[in-house]
C-alpha positions in Angstrom: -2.3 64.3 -88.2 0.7 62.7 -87.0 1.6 66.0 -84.5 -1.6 65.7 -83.5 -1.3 62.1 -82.1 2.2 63.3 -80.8 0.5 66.1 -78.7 -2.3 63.8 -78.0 0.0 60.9 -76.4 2.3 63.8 -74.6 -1.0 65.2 -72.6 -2.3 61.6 -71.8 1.4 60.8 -70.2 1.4 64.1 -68.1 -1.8 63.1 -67.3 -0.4 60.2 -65.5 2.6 61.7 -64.5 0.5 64.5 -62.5 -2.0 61.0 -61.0 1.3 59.5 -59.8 2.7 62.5 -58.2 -0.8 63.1 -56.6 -0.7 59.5 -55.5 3.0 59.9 -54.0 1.9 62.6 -52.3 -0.4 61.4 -49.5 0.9 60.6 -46.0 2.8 57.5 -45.0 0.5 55.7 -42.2 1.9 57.1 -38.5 -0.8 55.2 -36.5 -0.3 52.4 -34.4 -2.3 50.0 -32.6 -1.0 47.1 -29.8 -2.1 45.1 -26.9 -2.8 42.5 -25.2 -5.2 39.5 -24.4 -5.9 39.4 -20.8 -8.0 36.2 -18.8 -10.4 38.0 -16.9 -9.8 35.8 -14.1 -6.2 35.2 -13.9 -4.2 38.5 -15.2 -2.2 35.8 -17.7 -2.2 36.3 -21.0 -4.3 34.0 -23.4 -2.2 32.1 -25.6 -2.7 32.1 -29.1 -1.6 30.4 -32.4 0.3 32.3 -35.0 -1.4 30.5 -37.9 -5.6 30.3 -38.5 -5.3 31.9 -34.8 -7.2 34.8 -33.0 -7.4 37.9 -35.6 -8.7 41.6 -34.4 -10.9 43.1 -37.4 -10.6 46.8 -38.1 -13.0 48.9 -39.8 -12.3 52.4 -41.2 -15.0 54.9 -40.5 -15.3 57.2 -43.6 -15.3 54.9 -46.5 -18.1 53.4 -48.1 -18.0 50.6 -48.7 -15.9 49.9 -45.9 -12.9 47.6 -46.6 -11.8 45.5 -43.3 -8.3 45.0 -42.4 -7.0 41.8 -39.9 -4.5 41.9 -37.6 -2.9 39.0 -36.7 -2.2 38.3 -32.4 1.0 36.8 -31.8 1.8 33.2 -29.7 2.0 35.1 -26.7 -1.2 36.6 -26.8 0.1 40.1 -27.7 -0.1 42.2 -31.1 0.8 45.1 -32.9 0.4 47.1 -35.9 2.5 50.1 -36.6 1.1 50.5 -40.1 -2.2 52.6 -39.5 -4.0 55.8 -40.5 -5.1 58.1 -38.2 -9.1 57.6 -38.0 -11.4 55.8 -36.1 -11.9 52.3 -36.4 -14.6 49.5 -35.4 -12.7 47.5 -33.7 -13.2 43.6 -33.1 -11.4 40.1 -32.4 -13.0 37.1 -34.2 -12.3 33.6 -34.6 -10.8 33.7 -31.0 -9.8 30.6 -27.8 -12.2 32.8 -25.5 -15.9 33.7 -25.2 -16.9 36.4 -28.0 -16.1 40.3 -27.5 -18.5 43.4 -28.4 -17.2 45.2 -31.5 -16.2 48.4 -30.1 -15.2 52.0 -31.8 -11.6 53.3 -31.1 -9.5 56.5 -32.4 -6.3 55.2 -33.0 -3.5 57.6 -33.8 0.0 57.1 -32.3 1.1 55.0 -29.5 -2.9 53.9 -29.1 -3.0 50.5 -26.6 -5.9 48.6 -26.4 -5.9 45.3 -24.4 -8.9 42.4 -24.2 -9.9 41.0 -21.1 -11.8 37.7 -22.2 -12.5 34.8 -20.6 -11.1 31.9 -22.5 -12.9 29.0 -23.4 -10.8 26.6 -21.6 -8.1 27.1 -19.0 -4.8 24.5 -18.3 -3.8 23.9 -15.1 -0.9 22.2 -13.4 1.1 21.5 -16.6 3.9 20.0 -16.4 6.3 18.3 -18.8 9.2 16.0 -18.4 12.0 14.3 -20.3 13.3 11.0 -19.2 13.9 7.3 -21.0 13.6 8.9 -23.8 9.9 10.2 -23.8 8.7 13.3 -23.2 5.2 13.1 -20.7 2.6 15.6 -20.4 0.8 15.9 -17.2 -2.2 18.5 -16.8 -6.1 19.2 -16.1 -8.5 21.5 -17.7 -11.0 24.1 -16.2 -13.9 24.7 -18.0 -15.1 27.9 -18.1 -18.5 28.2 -19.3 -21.3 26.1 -21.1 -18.4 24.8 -23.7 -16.9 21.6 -23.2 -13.4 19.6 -24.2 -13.6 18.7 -27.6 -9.6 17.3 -27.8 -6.9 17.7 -26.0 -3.1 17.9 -27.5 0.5 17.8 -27.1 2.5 19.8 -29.8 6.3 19.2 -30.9 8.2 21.5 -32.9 12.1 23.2 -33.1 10.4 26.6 -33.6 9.0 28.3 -30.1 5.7 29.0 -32.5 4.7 25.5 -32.1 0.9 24.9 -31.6 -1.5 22.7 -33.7 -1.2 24.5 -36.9 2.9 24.4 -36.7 4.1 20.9 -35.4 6.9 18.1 -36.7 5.0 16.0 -34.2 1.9 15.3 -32.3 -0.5 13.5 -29.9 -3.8 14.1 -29.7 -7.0 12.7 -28.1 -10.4 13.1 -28.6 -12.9 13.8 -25.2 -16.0 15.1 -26.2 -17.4 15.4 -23.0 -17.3 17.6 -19.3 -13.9 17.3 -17.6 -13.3 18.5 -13.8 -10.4 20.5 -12.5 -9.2 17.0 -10.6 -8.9 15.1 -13.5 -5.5 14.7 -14.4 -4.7 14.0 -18.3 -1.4 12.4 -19.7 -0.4 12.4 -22.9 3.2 11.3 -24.1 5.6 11.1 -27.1 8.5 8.3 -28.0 11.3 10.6 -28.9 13.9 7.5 -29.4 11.4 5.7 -31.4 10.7 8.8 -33.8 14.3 9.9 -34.1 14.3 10.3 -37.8 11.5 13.6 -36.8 13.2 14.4 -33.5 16.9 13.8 -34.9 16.8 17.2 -36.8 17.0 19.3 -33.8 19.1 19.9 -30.5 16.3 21.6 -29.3 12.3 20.8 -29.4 9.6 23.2 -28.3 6.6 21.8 -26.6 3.0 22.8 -25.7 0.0 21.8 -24.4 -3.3 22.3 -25.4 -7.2 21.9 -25.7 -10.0 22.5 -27.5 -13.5 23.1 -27.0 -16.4 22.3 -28.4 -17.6 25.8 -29.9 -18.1 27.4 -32.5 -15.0 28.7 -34.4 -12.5 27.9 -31.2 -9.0 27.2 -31.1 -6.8 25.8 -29.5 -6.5 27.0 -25.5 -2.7 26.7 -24.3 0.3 27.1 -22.1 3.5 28.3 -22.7 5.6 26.2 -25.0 8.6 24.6 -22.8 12.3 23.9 -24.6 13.7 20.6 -24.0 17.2 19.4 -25.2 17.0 16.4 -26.3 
């Protein structure tokens, strides 16, 4: 009885053995997938936050059921994936700054480029931000695009060039809730000497500007963050 359990305990570890070899066996992923996000009307690329920003959702044809994977789009508005299988995918960005996109199907294998050209929900114009007396002033206007309008607007500080609403040591914002016009001209401003216990930590500070509209899902529409010695 006992060499029967023996032989019974060697089979079942071959057994596994064999699985793992089977499972060691399959290719690495040699797929990739990048791009851009492109405003239709400009050519710039749509800023984005790193964190709870714009995601593209894959799915795999060929499985069932179908298992979706996320990529994350960087600050810039650019992203990449070099991690993929060879296969086609459904292809789709969600939770986005811009107007929804069509799902659409895409064979990725190596080297595959897709860009977006959306049309963001809001656009800023004329930015500019200055550092004197010890305050840092942001001075912009907003273009609406579409039927959506300006929810808040915000000014974002934060050593890290990922700075944005989600990632911030400091902040203004301002609610609007309501139409805007490309003439109107916003201001928002921070108190760097009176905050120095925040602003203290760092030579330098990232800062960005931003709004948000009043839809469904949006983010935060921005420019590109500006470094400031302080």
């Amino acid at each position: 009885m006992h060499t029967m359990k023996t032989s019974f305990y060697i089979i079942c570890l071959c057994a596994i053995g064999l699985f793992s070899c089977e499972l060691d066996n399959y290719d690495a992923p040699t797929a990739s997938l990048s791009g851009q996000f492109i405003d239709a009307q400009t050519g710039d690329l749509v800023e984005q936050d790193l964190i709870n920003g714009t995601v593209i959702q894959l799915a795999e044809h060929g499985y069932d059921p179908v298992g979706l994977q996320y990529l994350v789009v960087k600050n810039d508005g650019t992203y990449e994936n070099k991690l993929l299988f060879e296969n086609t995918y459904t292809v789709q960005p969600v939770r986005g700054n811009f107007y929804p996109v069509d799902a659409q199907d895409l064979t990725i294998g190596s080297g595959t480029t897709m860009d977006f050209v959306v049309t963001p929900y809001l656009r800023i114009i004329n930015p500019q931000i200055t550092y004197q007396n010890g305050k840092v002033t942001a001075t912009f206007s907003i273009e609406q695009t579409g039927a959506s309008n300006v929810r808040r607007i915000g000014f974002f500080a934060h050593p890290n060039s990922v700075v944005g609403q989600p990632v911030q040591s400091f902040s203004v914002e301002n609610d609007i809730n309501r139409d805007v016009t490309k003439d109107e001209v916003f201001t928002l401003e921070m108190d760097v000497a009176a905050n120095s216990t925040i602003f203290g930590k760092a030579d330098d500070f990232f800062f960005r500007i931003g709004a948000i509209a009043n839809a469904a899902e949006s983010k935060y529409n921005y420019v590109p963050a500006e470094r400031i010695t302080l």
